[in-house]
C-alpha positions in Angstrom: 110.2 90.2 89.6 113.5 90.3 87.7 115.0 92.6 85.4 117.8 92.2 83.0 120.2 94.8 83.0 123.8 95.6 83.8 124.6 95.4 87.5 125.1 99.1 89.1 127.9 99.7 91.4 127.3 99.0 95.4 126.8 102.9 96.3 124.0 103.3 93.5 122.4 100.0 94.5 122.2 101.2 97.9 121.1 104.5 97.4 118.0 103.0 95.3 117.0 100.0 97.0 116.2 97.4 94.9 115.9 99.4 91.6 118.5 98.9 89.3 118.3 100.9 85.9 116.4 103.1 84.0 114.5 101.6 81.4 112.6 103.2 78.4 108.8 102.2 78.3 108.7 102.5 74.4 112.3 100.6 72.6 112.8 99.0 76.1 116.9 100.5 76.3 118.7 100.2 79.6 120.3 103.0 81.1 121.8 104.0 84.5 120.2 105.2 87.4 119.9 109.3 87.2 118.3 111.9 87.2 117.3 111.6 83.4 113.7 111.2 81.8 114.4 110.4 78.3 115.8 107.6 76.8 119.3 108.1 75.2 118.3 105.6 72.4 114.8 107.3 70.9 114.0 110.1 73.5 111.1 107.8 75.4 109.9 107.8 78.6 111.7 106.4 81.0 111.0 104.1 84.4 112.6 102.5 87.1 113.5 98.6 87.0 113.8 96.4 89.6 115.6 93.4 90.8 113.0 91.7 93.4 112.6 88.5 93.7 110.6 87.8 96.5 109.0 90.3 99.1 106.6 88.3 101.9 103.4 90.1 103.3 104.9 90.0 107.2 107.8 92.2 105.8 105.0 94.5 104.1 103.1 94.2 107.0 106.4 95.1 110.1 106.7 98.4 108.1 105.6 101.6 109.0 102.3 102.6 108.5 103.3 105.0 105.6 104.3 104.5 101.5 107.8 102.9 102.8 105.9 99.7 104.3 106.8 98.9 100.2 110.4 100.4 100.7 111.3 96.9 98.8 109.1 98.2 95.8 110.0 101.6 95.4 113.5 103.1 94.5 114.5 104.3 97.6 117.4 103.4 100.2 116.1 101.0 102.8 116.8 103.9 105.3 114.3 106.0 103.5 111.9 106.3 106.7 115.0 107.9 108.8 115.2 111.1 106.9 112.9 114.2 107.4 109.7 113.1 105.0 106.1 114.1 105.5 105.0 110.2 105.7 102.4 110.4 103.5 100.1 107.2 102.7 98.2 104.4 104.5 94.8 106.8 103.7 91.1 105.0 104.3 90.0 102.7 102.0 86.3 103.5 102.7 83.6 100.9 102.2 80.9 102.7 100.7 77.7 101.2 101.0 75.6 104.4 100.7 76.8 105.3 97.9 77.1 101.6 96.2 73.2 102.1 96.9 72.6 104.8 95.3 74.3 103.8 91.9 73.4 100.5 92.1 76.7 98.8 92.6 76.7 95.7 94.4 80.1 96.3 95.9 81.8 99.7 96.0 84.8 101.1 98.0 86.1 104.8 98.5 89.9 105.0 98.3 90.2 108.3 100.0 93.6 110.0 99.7 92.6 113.3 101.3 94.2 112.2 104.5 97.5 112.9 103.4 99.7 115.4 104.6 98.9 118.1 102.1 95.4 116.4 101.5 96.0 115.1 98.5 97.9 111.8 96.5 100.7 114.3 95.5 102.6 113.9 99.1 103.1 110.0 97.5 104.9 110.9 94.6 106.7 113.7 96.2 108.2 112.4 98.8 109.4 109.7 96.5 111.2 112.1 94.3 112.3 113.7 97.3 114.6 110.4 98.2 115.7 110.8 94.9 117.0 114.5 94.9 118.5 113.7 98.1 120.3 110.8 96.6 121.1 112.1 93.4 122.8 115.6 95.3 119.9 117.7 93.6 119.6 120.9 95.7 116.2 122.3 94.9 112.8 120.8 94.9 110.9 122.7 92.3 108.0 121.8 90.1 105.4 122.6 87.4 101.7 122.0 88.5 98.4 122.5 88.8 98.1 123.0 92.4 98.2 119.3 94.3 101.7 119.5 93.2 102.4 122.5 94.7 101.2 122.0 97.8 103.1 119.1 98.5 106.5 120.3 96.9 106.8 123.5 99.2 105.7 121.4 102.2 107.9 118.6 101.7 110.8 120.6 100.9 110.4 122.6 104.0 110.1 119.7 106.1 113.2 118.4 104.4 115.2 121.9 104.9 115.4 122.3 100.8 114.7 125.3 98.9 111.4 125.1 96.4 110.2 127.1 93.2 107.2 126.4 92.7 105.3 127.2 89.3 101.6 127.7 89.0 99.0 129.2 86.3 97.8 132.5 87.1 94.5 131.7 87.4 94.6 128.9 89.9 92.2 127.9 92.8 93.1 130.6 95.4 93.0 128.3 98.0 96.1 126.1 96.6 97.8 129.3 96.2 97.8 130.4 99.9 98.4 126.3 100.7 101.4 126.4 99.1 102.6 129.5 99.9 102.4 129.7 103.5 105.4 127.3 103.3 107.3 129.9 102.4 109.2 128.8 99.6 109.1 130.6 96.0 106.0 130.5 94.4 105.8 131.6 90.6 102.7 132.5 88.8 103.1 131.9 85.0 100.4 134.2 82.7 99.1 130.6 80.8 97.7 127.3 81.1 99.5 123.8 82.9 100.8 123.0 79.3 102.7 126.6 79.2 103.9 126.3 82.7 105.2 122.8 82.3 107.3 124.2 79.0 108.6 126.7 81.1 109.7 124.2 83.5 111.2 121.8 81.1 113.2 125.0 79.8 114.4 125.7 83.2 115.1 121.9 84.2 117.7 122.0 81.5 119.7 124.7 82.7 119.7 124.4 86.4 121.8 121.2 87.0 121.3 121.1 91.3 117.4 121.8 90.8 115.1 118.4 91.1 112.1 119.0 89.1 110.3 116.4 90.4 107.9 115.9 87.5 110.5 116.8 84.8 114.1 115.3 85.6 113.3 113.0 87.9 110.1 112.0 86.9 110.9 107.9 86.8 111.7 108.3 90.9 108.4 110.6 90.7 105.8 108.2 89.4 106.9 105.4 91.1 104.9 106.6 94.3 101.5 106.1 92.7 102.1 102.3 92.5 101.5 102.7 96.3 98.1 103.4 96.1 97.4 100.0 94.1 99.6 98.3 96.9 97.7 99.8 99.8 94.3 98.9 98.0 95.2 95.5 97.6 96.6 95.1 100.9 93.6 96.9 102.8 91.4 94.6 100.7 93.4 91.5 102.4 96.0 91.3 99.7 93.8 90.7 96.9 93.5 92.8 93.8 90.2 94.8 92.9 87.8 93.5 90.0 87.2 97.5 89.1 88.7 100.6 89.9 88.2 103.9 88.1 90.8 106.4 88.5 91.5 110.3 87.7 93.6 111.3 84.6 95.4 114.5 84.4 99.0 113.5 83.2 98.1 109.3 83.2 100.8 108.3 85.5 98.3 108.0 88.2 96.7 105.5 86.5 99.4 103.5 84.3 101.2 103.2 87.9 98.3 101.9 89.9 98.5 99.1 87.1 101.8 98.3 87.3 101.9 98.2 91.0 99.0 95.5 90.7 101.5 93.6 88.7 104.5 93.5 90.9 102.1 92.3 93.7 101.7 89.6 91.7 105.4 89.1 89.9 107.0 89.1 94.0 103.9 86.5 95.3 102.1 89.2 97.2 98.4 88.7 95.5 97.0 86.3 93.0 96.9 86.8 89.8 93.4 88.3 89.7 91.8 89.7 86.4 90.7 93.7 86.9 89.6 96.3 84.5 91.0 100.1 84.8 88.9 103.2 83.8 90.2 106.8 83.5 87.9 109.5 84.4 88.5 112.7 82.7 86.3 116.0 82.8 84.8 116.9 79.2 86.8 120.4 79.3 90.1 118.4 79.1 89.7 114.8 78.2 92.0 114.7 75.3 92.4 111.0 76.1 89.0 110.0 76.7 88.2 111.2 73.1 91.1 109.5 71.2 89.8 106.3 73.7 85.8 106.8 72.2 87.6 107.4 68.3 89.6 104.7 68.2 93.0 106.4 68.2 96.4 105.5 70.0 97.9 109.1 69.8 96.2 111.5 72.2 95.8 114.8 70.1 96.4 117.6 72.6 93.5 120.5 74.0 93.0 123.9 75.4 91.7 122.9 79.0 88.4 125.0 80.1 87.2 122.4 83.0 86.7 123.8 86.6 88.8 120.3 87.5 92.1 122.3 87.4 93.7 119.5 89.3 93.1 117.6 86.2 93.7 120.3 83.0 96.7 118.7 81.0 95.6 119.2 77.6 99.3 117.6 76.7 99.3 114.2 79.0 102.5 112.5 78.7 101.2 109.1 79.9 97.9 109.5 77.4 99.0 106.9 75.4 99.6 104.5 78.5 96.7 105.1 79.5 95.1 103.9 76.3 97.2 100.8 76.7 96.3 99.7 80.4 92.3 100.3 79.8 92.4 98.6 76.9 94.6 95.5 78.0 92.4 95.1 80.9 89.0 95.6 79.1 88.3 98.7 80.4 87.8 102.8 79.1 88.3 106.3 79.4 84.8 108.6 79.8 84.3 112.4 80.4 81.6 114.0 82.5 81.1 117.6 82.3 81.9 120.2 84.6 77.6 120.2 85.7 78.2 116.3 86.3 81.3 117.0 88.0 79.8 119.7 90.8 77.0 116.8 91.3 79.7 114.2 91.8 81.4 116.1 94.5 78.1 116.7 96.4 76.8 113.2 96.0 80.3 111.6 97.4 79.5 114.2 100.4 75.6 113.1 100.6 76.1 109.6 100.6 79.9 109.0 102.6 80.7 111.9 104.0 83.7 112.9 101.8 84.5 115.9 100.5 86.4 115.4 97.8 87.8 117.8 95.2 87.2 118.5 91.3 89.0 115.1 90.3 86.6 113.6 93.0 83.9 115.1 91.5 85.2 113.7 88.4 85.7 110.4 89.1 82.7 110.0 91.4 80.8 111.7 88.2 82.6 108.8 85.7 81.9 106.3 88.4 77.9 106.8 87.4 78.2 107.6 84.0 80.2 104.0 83.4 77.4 102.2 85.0 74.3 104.2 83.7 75.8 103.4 80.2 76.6 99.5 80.9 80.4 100.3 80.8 81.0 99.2 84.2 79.6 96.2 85.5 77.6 97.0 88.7 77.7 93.3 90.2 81.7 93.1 91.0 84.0 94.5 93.6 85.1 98.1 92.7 87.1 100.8 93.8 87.4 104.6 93.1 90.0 107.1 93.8 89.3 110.4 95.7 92.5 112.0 95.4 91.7 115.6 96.9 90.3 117.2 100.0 87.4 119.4 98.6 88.7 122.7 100.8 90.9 122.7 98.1 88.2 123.8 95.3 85.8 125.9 97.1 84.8 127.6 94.2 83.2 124.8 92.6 80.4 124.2 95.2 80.1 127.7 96.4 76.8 129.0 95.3 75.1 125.5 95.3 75.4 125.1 98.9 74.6 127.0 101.8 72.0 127.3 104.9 68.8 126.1 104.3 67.2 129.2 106.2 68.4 132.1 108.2 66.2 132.4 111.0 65.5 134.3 114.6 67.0 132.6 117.2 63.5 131.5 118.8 61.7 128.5 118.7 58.9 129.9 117.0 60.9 131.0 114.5 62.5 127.4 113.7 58.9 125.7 113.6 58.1 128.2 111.6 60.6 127.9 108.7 59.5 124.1 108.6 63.0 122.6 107.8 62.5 119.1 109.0 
């Protein structure tokens, strides 16, 4: 894969890999490598370019079993595995017959990104924006979230021997409070909603010059690490690309960056050129883009989240529009599932593979039905869903719907008695 733009000097080439420029995803300007978000030209978003021409599958393959295996693909320094990182990636790609069976899908795989450090798909992105900082001479890793995030920040940051500010809404799961802040680094609670906190954080980004918010100023690094899920899928699945996969939305950069990793497989000769749909799974409490998907519309009109999916309440997603894009292009869609559906997607992911997945797994487990029960999906091809959570996480959202099936005597009498199997 190629990209035109002017050639950066030697230091910033080497400090970024293979990524050469900042380019703006809606008037397609150029601009150097920093930590900026918005295009100088008309205020877009922006993302990273590359200058790759060729990457083979035995240099993939030499790599470290983490996210830099794709060092080549990502804008980091080739060095990137030699500094203090939590190593996330390289999660199970779970083949997940029982459950295939039960929704009557011929061929159905479980990409389970629990097994990450922090037990989530956060530690991906982070510890790409943590490269970044580093490079860039950023001083604090701080960030707006809606818990994942959080998690991952404070951990990554500590392991790295950075400061973090974290920023949460008051009223988030208890248990990604207390996982975030036993790192120890300074956790905020802001009286609001993600949308409010994210403000706040935008406000702060533009005052505090040394502070890397990793979702705010240095958001192009950020988003980059979610292409590594699509490159592990592909290469798990023997360096092929997935007919299906359905995916979480909260912000959409999950998503639109799963799709453009597929494509750089194919631009640098890793994969075929394989035809796949996208779907984005969205919980009916928050699914601003799932509704301007089912209208028609290209502008994603914002919401007031009130979902127990936390994970995934952005009433304000700044990739919604992308989002609309890639499921469209690729003949897919965007469906909601409320938060009843949701609670009985998380238990039936743990009935069927074992995996106890979070709200968004709920959700996307949830979507994953609802897209076949209404003909959306088609059940005969090869398809993949994200769990992007450990369930521990959200507690709250099973508790009271699970639990002994009897509280018995400890005799035998007593067991034959209560008749539990």
């Amino acid at each position: 894969m190629s990209t035109t733009v002017s050639e950066p000097g030697t230091a910033q080439r080497a400090a970024f890999g293979n990524a050469i420029a900042l380019v703006c995803r809606a008037c397609g300007a150029e601009q150097a490598l920093g930590p900026y978000y918005a295009c100088d030209e008309c205020f877009g978003p922006l993302e990273v370019g590359y200058d790759v021409e060729r990457v083979t599958r035995e240099q993939i393959e030499a790599g470290p079993k983490s996210i830099w295996r794709y060092q080549p693909l990502l804008p980091v320094p080739s060095d990137v595995a030699s500094f203090p990182n939590t190593e996330p990636g390289f999660t199970r790609l779970i083949r997940a017959d029982n459950l295939a069976r039960e929704l009557g899908i011929k061929t159905l795989w479980v990409k389970d990104d629990s097994g990450n450090p922090t037990h989530s798909f956060k530690d991906r992105v982070v510890a790409v924006a943590l490269s970044a900082a580093r490079e860039l001479g950023l001083k604090v890793l701080a960030c707006p979230s809606t818990g994942n995030l959080a998690n991952a920040v404070a951990a990554a940051a500590a392991r790295a021997g950075m400061k973090s500010v974290v920023f949460i809404p008051h009223d988030l799961e208890r248990p990604k409070v207390l996982t975030t802040a036993v790192y120890d680094g300074t956790l905020v609670a802001v009286r609001g909603t993600y949308d409010d906190v994210n403000r706040l954080a935008s406000e702060i980004a533009g005052e505090e010059e040394d502070w890397a918010f990793v979702n705010v100023n240095v958001r192009p690094y950020y988003s980059e690490g979610s292409k590594t899920l699509g490159f592990e899928v592909a290469e798990q699945l023997g360096w092929r690309l997935p007919e299906q996969v359905v995916i979480p939305v909260a912000s959409g950069s999950q998503l639109t960056k799963v799709d453009k990793g597929f494509g750089e497989l194919v631009k640098v000769g890793l994969v075929d050129d394989t035809p796949y749909r996208i779907f984005g799974a969205q919980a009916e409490g928050c699914s601003p883009v799932a509704t301007a998907f089912k209208e028609g519309h290209d502008v994603v009109r914002p919401v007031r989240p009130d979902t127990i999916a936390k994970s995934l309440a952005i009433g304000n997603p700044a990739d919604g529009p992308y989002v609309l894009d890639t499921c469209r292009r690729t003949s897919g869609a965007v469906e909601h599932v409320t938060d009843e559906e949701v609670v009985e997607g998380i238990r039936l992911l743990a009935r069927t593979e074992g995996i106890f997945g979070e709200t968004a797994g709920g959700v996307t487990v949830a979507t994953l039905k609802k897209l076949v029960d209404t003909g959306q999906l088609d059940p005969e091809v090869e398809t993949v869903v994200f769990n992007t959570g450990d369930g521990l996480k959200t507690l709250d959202a099973v508790s009271g719907r699970v639990g002994p099936a009897a509280t018995i005597e400890p005799t035998y009498a007593a067991f034959t008695a209560a008749d539990l199997i």
